[in-house]
RODO-2510 file (C-alpha; in nm, 4 decimals, decimal comma):
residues 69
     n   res          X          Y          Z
     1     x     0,0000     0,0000     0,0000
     2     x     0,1502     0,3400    -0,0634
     3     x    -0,0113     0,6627     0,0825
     4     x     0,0500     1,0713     0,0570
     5     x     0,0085     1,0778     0,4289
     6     x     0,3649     1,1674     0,5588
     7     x     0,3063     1,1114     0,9265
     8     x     0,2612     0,7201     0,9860
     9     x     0,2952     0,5465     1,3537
    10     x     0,2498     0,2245     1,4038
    11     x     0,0781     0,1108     1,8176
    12     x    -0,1293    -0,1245     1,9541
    13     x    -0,5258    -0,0737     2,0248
    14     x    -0,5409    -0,0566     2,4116
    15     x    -0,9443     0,0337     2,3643
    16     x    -1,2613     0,0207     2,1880
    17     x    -1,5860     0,2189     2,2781
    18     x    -1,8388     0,1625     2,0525
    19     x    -2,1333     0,3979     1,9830
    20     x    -2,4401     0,3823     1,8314
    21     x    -2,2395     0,5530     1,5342
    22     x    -1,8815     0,5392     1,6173
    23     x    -1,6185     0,4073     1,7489
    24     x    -1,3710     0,5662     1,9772
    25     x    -1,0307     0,3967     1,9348
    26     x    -0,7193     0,3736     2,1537
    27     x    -0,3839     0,3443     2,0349
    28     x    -0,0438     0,3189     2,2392
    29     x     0,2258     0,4357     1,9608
    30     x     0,4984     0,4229     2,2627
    31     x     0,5607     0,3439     2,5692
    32     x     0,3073     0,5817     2,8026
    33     x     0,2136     0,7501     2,4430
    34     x    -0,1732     0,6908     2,3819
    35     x    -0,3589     0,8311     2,0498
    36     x    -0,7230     0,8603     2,0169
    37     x    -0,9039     0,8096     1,6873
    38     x    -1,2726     0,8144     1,6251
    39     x    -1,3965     0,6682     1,3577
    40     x    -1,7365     0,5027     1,2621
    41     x    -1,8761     0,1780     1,3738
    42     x    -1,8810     0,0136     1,0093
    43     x    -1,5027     0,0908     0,9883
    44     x    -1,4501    -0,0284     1,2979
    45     x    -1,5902    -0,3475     1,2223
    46     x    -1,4368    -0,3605     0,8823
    47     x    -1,1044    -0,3057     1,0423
    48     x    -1,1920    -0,6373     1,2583
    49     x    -1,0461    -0,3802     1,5633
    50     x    -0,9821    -0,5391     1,8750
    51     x    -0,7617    -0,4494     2,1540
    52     x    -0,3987    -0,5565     2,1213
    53     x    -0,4522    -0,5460     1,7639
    54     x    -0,1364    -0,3896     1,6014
    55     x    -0,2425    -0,0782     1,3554
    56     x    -0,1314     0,2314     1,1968
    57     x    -0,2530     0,5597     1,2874
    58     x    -0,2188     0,7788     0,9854
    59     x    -0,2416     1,1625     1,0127
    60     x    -0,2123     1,4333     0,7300
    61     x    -0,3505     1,7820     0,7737
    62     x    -0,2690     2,1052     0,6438
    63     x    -0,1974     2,2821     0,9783
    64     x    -0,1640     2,1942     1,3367
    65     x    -0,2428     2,4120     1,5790
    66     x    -0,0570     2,4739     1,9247
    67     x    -0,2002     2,6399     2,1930
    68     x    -0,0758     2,8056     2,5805
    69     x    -0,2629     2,9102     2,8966
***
């Protein structure tokens, strides 16, 4: 498979809450380093998710935003 996306991290699912809709997903991509993903039921399913299920999170936007207090 080759993608555009530039910013690809491979983890482990450490949780699944599924929704009526979606799915919130769970993914370690280090040690202590969790990313969240939501993403709908069907793909979810599709996916065959389950926790300890290694994946790639995938990211590619046109700006990030940073923000202080």
């Amino acid at each position: 498979m080759k993608l555009s996306a530039r910013n690809v991290m491979k983890g482990k699912v450490t949780s699944i809450e599924i929704g009526a809709v979606n799915a919130e997903v769970e993914v370690e991509i280090a040690p202590g380093v969790l990313l969240t993903s939501i993403i709908t039921k069907k793909s979810c399913e599709g996916l065959e998710l389950e926790v300890g299920k290694e994946v790639y999170a995938l990211t590619k936007a046109s700006n990030v935003m940073i923000g202080v207090d």
